[in-house]
PDB file of N, CA, C and O in Angstrom:
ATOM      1  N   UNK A   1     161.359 141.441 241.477  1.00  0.00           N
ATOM      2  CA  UNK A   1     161.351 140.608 242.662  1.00  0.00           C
ATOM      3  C   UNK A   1     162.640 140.877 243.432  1.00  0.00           C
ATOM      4  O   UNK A   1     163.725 140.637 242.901  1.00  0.00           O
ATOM      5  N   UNK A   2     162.549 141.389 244.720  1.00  0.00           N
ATOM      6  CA  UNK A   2     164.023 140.967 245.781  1.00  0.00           C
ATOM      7  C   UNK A   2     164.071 139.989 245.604  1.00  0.00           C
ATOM      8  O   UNK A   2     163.275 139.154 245.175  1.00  0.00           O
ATOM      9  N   UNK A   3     165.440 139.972 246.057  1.00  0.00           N
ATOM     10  CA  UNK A   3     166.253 138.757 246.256  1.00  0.00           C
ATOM     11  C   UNK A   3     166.052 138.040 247.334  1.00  0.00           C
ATOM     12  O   UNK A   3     166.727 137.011 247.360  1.00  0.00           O
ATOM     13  N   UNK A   4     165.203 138.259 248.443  1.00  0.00           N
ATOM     14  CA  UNK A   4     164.560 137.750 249.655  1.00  0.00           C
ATOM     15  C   UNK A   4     163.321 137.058 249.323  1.00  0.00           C
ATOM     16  O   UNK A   4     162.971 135.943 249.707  1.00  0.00           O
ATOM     17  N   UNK A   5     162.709 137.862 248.565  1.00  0.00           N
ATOM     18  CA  UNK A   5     161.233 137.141 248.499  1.00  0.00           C
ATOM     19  C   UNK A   5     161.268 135.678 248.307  1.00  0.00           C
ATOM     20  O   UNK A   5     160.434 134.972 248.875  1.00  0.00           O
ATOM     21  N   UNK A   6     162.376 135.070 247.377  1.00  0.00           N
ATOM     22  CA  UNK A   6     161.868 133.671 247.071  1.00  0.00           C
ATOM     23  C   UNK A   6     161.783 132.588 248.140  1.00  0.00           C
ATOM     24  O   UNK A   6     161.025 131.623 248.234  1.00  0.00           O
ATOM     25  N   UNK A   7     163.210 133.211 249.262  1.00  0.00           N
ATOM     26  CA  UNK A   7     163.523 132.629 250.322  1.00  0.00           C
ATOM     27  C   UNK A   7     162.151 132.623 251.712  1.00  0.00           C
ATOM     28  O   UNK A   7     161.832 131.717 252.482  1.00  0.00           O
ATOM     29  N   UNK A   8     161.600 134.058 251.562  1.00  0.00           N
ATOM     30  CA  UNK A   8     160.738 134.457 252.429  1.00  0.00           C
ATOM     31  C   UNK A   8     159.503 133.619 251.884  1.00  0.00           C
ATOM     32  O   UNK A   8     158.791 133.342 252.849  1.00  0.00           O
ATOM     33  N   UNK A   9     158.927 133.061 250.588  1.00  0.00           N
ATOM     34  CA  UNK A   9     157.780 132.192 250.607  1.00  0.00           C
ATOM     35  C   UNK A   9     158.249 130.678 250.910  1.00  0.00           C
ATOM     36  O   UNK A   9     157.527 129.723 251.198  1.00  0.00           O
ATOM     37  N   UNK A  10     159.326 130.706 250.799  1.00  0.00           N
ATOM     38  CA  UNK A  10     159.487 129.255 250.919  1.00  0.00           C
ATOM     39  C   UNK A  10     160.465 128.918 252.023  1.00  0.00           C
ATOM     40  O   UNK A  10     160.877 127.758 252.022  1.00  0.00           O
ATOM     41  N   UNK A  11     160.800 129.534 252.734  1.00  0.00           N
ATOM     42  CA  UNK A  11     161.780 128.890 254.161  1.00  0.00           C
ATOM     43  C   UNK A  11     161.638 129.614 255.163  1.00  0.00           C
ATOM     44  O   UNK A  11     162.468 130.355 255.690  1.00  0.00           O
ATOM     45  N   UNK A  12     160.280 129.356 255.526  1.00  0.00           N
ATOM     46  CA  UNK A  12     159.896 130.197 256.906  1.00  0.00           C
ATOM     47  C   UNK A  12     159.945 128.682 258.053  1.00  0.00           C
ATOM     48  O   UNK A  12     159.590 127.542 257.754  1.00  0.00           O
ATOM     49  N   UNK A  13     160.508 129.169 259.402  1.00  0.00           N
ATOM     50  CA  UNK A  13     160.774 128.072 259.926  1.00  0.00           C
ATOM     51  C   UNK A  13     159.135 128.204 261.217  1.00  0.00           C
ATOM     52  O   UNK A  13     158.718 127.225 261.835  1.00  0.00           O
ATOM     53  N   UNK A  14     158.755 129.072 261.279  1.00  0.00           N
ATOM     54  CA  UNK A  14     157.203 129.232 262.147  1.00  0.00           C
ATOM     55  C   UNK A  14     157.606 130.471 263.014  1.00  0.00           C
ATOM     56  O   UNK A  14     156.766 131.312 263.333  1.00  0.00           O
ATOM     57  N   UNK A  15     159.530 130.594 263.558  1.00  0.00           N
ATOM     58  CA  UNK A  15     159.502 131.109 264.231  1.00  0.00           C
ATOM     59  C   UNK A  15     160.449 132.494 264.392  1.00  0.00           C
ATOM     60  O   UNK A  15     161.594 132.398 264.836  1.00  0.00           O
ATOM     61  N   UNK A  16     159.865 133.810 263.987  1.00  0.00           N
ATOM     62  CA  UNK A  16     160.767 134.829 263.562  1.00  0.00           C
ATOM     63  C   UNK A  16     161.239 134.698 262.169  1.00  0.00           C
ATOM     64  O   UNK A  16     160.839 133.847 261.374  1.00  0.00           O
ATOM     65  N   UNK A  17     162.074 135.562 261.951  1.00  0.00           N
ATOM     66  CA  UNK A  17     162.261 136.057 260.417  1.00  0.00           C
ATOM     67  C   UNK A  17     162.862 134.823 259.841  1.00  0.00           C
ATOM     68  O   UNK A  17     163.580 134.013 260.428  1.00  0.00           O
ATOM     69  N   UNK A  18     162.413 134.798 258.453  1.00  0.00           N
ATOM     70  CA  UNK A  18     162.566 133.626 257.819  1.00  0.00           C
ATOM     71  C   UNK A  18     164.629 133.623 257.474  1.00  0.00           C
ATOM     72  O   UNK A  18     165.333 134.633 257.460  1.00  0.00           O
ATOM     73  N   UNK A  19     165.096 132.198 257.251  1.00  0.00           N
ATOM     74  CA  UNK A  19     166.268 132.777 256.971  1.00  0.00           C
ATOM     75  C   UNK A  19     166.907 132.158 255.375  1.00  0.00           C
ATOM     76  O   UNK A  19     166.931 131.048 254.844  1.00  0.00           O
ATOM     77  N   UNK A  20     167.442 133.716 254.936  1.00  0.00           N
ATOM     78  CA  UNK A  20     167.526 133.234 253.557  1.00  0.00           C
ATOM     79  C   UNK A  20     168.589 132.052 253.260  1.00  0.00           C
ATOM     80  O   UNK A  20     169.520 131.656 253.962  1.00  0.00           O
ATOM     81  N   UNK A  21     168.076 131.550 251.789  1.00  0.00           N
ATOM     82  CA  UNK A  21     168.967 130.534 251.351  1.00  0.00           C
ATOM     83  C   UNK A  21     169.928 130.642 251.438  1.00  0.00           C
ATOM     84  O   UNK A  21     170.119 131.747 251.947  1.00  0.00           O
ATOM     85  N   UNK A  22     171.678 129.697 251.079  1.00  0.00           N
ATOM     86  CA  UNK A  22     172.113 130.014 250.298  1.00  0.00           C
ATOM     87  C   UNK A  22     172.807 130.084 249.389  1.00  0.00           C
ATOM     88  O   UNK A  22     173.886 130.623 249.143  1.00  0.00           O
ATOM     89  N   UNK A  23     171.923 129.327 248.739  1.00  0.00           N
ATOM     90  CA  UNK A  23     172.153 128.853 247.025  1.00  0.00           C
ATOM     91  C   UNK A  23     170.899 129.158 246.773  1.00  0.00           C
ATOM     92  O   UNK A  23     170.008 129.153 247.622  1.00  0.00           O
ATOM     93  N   UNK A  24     170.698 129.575 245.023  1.00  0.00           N
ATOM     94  CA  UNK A  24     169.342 129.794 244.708  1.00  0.00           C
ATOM     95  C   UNK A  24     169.588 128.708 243.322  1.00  0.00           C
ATOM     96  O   UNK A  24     170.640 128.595 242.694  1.00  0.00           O
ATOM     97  N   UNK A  25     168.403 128.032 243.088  1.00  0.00           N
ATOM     98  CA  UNK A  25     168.232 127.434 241.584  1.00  0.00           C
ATOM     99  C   UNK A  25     168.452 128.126 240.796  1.00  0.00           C
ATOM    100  O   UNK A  25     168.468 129.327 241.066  1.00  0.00           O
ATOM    101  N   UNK A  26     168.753 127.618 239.304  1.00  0.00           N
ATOM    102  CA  UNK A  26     168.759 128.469 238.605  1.00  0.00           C
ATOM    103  C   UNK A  26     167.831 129.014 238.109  1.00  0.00           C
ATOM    104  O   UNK A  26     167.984 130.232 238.012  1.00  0.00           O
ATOM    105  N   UNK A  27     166.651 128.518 237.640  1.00  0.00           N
ATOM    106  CA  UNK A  27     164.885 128.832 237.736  1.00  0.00           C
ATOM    107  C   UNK A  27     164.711 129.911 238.807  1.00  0.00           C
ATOM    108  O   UNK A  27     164.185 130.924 238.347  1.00  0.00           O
ATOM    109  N   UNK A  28     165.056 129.983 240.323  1.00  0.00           N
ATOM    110  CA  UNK A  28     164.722 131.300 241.164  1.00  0.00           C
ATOM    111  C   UNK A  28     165.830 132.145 240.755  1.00  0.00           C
ATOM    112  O   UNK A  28     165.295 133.234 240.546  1.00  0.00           O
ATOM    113  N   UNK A  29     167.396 132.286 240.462  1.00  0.00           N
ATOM    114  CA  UNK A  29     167.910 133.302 239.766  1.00  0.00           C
ATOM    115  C   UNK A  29     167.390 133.665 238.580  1.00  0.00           C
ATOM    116  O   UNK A  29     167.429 134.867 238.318  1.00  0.00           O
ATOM    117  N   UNK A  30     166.962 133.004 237.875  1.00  0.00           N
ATOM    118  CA  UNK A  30     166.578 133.724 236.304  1.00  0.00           C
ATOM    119  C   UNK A  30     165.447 134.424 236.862  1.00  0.00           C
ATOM    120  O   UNK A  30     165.489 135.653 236.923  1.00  0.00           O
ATOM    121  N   UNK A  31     164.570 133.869 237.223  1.00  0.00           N
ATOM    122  CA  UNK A  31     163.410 134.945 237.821  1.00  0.00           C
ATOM    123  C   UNK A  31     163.911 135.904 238.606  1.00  0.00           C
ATOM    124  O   UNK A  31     163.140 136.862 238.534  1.00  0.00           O
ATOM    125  N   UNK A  32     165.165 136.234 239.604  1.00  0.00           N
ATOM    126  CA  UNK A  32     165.247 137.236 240.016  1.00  0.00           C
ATOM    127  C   UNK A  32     166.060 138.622 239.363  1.00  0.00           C
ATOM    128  O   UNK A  32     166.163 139.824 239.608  1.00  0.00           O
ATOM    129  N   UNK A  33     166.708 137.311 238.067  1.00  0.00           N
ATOM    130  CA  UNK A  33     167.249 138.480 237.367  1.00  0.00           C
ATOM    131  C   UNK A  33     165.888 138.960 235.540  1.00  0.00           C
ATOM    132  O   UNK A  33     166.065 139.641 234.530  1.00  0.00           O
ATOM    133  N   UNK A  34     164.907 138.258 235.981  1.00  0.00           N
ATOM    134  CA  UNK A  34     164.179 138.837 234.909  1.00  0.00           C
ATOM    135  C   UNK A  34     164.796 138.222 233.459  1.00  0.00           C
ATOM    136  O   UNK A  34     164.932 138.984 232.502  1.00  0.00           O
ATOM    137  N   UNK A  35     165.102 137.024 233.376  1.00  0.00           N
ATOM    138  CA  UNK A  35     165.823 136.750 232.143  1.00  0.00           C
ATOM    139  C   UNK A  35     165.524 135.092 232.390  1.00  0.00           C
ATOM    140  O   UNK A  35     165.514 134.487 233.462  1.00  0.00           O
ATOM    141  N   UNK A  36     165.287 134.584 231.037  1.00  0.00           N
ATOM    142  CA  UNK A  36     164.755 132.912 231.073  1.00  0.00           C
ATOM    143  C   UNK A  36     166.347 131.916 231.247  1.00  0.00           C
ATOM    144  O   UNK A  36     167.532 132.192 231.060  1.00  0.00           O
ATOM    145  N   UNK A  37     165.909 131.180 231.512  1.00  0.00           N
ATOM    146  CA  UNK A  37     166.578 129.948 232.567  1.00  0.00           C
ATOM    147  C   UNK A  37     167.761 129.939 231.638  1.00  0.00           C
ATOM    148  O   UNK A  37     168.956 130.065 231.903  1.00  0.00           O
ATOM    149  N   UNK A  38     167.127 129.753 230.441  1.00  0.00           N
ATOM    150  CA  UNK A  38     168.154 129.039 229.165  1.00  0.00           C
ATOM    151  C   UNK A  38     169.623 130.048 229.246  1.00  0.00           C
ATOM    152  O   UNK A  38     170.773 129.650 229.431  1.00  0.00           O
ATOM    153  N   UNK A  39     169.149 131.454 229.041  1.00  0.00           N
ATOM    154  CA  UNK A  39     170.120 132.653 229.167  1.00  0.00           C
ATOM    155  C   UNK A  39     170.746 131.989 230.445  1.00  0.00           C
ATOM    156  O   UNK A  39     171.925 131.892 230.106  1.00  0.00           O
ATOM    157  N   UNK A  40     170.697 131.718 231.112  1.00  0.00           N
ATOM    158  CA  UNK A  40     171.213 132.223 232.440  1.00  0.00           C
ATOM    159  C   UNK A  40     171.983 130.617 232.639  1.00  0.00           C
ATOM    160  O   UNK A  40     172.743 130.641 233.607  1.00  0.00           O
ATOM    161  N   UNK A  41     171.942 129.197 231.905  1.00  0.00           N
ATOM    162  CA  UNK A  41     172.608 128.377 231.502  1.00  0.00           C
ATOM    163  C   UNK A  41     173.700 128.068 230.959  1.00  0.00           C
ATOM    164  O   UNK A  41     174.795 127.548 231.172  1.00  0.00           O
ATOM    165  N   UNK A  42     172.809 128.746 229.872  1.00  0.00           N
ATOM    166  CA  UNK A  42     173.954 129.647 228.831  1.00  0.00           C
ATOM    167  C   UNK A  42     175.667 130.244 229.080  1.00  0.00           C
ATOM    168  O   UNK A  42     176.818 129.993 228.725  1.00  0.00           O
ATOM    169  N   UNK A  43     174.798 131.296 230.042  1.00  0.00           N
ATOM    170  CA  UNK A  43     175.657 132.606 231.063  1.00  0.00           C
ATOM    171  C   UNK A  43     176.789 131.281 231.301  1.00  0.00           C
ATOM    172  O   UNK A  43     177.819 131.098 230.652  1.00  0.00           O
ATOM    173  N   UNK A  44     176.316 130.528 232.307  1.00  0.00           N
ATOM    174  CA  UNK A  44     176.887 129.649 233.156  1.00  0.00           C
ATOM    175  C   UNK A  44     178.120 128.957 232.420  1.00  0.00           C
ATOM    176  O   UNK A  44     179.316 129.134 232.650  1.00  0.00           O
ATOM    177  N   UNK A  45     177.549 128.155 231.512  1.00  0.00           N
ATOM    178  CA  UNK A  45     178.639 127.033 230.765  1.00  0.00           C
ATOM    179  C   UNK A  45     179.606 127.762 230.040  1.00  0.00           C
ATOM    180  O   UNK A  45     180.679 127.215 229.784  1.00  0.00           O
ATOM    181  N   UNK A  46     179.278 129.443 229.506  1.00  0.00           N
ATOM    182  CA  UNK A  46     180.317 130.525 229.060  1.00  0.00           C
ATOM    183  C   UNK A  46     181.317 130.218 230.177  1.00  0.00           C
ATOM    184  O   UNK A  46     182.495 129.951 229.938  1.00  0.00           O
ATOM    185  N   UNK A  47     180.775 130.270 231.454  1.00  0.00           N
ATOM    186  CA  UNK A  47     182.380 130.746 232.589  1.00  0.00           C
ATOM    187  C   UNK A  47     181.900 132.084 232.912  1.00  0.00           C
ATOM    188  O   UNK A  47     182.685 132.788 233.548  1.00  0.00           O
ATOM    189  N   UNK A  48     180.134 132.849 232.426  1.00  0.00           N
ATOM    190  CA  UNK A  48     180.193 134.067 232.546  1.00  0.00           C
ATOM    191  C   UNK A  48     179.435 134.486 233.644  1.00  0.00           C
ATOM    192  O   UNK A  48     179.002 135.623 233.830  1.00  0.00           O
ATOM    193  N   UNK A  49     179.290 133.465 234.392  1.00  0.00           N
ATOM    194  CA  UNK A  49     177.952 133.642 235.766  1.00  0.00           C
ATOM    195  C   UNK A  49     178.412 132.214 236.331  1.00  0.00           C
ATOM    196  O   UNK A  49     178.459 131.089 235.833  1.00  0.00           O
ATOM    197  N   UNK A  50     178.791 132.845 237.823  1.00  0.00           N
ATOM    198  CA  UNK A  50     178.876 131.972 239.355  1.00  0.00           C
ATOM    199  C   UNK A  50     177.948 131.333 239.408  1.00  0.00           C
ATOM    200  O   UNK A  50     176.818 131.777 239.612  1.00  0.00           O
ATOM    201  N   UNK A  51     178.278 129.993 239.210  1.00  0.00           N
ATOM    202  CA  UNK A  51     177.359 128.893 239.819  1.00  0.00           C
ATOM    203  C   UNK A  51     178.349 127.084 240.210  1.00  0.00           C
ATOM    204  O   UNK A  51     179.158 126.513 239.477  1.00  0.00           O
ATOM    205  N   UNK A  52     177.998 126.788 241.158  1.00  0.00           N
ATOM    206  CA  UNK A  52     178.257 125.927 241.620  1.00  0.00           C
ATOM    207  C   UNK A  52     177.717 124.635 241.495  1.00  0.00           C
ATOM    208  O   UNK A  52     176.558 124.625 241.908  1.00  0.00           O
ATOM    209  N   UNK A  53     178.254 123.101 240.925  1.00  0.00           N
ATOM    210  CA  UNK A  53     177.808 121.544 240.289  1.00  0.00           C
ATOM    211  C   UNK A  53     177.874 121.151 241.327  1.00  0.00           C
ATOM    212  O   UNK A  53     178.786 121.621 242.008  1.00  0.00           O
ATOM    213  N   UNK A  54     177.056 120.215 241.903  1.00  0.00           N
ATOM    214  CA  UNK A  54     176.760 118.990 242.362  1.00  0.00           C
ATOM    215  C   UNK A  54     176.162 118.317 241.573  1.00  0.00           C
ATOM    216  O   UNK A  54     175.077 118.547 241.039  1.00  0.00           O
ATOM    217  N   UNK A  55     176.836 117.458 241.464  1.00  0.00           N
ATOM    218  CA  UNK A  55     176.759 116.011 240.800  1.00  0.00           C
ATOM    219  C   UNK A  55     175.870 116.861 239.009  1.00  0.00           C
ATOM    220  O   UNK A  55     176.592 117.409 238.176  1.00  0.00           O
ATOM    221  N   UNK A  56     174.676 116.780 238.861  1.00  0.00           N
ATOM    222  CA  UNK A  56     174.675 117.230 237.408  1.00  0.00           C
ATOM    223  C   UNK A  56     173.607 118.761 237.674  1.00  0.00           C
ATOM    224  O   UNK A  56     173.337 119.508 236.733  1.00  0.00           O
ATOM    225  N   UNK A  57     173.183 118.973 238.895  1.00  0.00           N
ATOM    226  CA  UNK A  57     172.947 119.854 239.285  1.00  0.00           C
ATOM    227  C   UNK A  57     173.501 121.423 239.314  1.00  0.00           C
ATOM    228  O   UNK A  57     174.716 121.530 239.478  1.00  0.00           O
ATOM    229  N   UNK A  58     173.081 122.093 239.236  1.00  0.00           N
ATOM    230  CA  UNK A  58     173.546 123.542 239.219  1.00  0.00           C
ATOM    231  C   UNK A  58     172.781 124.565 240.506  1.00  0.00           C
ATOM    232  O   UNK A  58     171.592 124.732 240.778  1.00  0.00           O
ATOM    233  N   UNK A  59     173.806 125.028 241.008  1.00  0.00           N
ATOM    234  CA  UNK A  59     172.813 126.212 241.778  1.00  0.00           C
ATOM    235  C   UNK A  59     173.933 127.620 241.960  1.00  0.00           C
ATOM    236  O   UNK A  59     175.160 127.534 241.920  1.00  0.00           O
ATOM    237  N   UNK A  60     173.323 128.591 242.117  1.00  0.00           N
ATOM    238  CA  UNK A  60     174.173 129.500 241.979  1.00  0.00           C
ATOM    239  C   UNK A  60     174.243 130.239 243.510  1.00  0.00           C
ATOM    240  O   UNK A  60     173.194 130.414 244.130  1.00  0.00           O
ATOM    241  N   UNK A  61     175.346 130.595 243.987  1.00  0.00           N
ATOM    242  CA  UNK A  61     175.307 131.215 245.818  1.00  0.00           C
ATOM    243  C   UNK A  61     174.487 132.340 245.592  1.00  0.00           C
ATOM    244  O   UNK A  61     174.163 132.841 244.515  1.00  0.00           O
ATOM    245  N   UNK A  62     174.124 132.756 247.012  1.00  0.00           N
ATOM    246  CA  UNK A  62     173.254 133.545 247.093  1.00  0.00           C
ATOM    247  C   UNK A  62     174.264 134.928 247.492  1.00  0.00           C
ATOM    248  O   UNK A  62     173.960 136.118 247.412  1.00  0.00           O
ATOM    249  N   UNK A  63     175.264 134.450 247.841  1.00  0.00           N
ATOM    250  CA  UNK A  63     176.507 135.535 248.388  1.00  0.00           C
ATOM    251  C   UNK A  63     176.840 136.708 247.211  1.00  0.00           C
ATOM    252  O   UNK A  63     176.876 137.936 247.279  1.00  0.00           O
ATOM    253  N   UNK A  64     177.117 135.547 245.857  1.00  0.00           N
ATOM    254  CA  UNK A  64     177.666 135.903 244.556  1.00  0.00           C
ATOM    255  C   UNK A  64     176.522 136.722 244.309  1.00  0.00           C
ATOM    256  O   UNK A  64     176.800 137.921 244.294  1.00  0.00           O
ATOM    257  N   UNK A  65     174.911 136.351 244.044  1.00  0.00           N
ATOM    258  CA  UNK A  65     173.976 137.545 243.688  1.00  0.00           C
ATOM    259  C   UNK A  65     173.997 138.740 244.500  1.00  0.00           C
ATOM    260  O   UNK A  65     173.885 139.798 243.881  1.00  0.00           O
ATOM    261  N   UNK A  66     174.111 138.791 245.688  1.00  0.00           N
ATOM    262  CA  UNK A  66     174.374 139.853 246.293  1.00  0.00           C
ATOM    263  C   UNK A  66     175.525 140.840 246.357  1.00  0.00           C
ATOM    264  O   UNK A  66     175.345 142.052 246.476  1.00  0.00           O
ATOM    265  N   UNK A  67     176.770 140.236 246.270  1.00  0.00           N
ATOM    266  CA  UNK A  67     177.595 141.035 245.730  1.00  0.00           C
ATOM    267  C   UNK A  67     177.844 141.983 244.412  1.00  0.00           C
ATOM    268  O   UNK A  67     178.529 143.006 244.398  1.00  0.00           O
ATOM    269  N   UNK A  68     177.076 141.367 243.226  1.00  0.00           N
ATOM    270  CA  UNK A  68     176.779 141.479 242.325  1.00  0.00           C
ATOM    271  C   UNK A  68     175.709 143.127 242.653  1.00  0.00           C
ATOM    272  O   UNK A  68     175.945 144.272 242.266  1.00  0.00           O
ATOM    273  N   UNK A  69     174.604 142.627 243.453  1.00  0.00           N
ATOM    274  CA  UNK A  69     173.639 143.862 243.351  1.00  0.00           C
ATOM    275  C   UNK A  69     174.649 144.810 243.801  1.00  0.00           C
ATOM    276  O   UNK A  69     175.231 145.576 243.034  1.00  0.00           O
ATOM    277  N   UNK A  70     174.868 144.738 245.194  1.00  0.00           N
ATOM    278  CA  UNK A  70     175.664 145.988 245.730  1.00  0.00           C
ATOM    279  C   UNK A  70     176.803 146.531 245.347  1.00  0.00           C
ATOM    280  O   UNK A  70     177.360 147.514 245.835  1.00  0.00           O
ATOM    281  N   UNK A  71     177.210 145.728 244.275  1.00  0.00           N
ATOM    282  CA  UNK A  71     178.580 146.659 243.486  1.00  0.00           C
ATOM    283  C   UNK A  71     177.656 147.290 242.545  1.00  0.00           C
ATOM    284  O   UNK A  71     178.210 148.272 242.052  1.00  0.00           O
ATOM    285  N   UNK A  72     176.253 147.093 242.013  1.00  0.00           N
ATOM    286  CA  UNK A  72     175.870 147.757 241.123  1.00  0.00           C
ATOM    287  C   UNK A  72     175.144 149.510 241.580  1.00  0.00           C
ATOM    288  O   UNK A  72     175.118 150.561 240.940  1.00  0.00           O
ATOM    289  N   UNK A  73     174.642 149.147 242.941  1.00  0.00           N
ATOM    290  CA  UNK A  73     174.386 150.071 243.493  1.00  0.00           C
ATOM    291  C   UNK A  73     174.982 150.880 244.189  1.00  0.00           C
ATOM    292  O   UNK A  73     174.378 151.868 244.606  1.00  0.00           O
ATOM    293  N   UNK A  74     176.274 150.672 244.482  1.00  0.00           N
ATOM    294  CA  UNK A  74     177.405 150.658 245.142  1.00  0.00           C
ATOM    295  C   UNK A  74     177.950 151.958 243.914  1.00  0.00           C
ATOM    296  O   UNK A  74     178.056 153.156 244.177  1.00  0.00           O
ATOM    297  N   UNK A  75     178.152 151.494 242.958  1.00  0.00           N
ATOM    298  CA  UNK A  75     178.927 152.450 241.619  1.00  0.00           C
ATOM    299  C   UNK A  75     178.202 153.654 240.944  1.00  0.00           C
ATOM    300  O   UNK A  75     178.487 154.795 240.583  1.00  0.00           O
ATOM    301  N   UNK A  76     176.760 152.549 240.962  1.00  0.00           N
ATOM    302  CA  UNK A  76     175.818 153.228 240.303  1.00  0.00           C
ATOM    303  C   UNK A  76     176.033 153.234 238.826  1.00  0.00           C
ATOM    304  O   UNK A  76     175.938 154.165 238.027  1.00  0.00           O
ATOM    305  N   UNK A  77     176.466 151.501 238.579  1.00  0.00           N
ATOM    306  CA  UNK A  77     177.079 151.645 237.097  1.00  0.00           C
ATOM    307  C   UNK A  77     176.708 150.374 236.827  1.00  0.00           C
ATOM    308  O   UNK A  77     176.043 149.722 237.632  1.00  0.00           O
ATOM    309  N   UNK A  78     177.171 149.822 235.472  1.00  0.00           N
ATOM    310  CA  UNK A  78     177.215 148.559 234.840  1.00  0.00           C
ATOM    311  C   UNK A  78     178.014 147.619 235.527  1.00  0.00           C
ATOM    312  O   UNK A  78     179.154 148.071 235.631  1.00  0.00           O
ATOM    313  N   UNK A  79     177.894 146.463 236.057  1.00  0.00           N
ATOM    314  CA  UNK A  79     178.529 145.345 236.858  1.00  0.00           C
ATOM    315  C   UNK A  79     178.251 144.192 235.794  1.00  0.00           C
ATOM    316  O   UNK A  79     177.175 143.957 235.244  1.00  0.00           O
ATOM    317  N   UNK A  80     179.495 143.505 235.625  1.00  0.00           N
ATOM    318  CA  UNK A  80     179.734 142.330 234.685  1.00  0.00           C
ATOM    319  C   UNK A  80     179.459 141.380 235.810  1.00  0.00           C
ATOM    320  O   UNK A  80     179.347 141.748 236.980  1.00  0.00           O
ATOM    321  N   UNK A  81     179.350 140.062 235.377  1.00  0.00           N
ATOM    322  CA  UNK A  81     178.892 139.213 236.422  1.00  0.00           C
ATOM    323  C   UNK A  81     180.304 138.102 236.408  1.00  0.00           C
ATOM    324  O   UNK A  81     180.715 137.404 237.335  1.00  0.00           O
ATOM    325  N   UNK A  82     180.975 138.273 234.669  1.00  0.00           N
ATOM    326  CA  UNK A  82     181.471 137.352 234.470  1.00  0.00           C
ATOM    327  C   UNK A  82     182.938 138.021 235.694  1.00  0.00           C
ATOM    328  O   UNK A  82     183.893 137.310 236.006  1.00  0.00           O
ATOM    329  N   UNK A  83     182.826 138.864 235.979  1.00  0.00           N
ATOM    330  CA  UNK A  83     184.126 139.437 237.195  1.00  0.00           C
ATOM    331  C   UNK A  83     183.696 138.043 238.372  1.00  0.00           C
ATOM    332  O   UNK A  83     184.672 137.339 238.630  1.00  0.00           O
ATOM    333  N   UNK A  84     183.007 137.824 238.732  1.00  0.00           N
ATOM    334  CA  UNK A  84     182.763 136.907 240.127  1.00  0.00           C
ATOM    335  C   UNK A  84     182.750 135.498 239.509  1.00  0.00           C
ATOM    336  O   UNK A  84     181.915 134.693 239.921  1.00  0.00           O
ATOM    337  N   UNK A  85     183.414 135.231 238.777  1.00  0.00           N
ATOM    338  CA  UNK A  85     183.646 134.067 237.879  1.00  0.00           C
ATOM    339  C   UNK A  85     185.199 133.961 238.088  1.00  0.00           C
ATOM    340  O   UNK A  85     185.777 135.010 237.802  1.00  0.00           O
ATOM    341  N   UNK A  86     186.061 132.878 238.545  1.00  0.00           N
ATOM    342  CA  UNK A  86     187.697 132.620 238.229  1.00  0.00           C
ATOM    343  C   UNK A  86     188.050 132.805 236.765  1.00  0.00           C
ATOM    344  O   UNK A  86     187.640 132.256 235.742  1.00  0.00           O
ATOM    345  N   UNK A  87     188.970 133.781 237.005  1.00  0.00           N
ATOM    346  CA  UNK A  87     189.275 133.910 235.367  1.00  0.00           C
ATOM    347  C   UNK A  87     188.578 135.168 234.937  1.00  0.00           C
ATOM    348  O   UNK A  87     189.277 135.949 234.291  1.00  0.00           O
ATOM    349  N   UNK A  88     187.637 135.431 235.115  1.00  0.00           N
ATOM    350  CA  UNK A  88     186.057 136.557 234.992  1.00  0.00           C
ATOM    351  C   UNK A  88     187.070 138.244 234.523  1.00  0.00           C
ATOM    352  O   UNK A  88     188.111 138.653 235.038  1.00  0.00           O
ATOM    353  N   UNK A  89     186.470 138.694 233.710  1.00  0.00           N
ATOM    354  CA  UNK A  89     186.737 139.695 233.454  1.00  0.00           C
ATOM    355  C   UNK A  89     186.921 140.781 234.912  1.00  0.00           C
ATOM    356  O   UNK A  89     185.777 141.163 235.161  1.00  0.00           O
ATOM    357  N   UNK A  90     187.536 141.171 235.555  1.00  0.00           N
ATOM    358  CA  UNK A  90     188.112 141.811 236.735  1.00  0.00           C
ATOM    359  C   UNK A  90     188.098 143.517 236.405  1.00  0.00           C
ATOM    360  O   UNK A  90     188.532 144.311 237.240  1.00  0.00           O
TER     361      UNK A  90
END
């Protein structure tokens, strides 16, 4: 799945291109990274994956997944996630 699609079924405004989120749940990141919710919770409460609390809520930016892809495609290599984390392996 792109990283657009989830935004493109669900936040079309009627008029011209839909505009993406940006924050994604963690339920639409785990699905976009192909890995179940729990992992990607998990990830989170490590300190090893960007995500942002409100109140007991979690959502992760949509900025941080994208940076993430394009350093991977960008290198053409392995990208840690826990780097876009304070503290994060750099």
């Amino acid at each position: 799945m792109r990283l657009g699609a989830i935004a493109e079924s669900s936040n079309t405004s009627g008029r011209g291109a839909p505009t993406p989120p940006a924050f994604y749940s963690v339920a639409e990141t785990a699905r976009l990274f192909g890995m179940s919710e729990m992992t990607l919770y998990r990830a989170i409460h490590a300190g090893q994956f960007p995500a942002v609390r409100i109140r007991g809520r979690l959502i992760v930016p949509a900025r941080a997944i994208q940076a993430m892809v394009d350093a991977a495609v960008g290198t053409g290599g392995l990208v840690d996630a826990s780097a876009w984390v304070p503290g994060g392996f750099a």
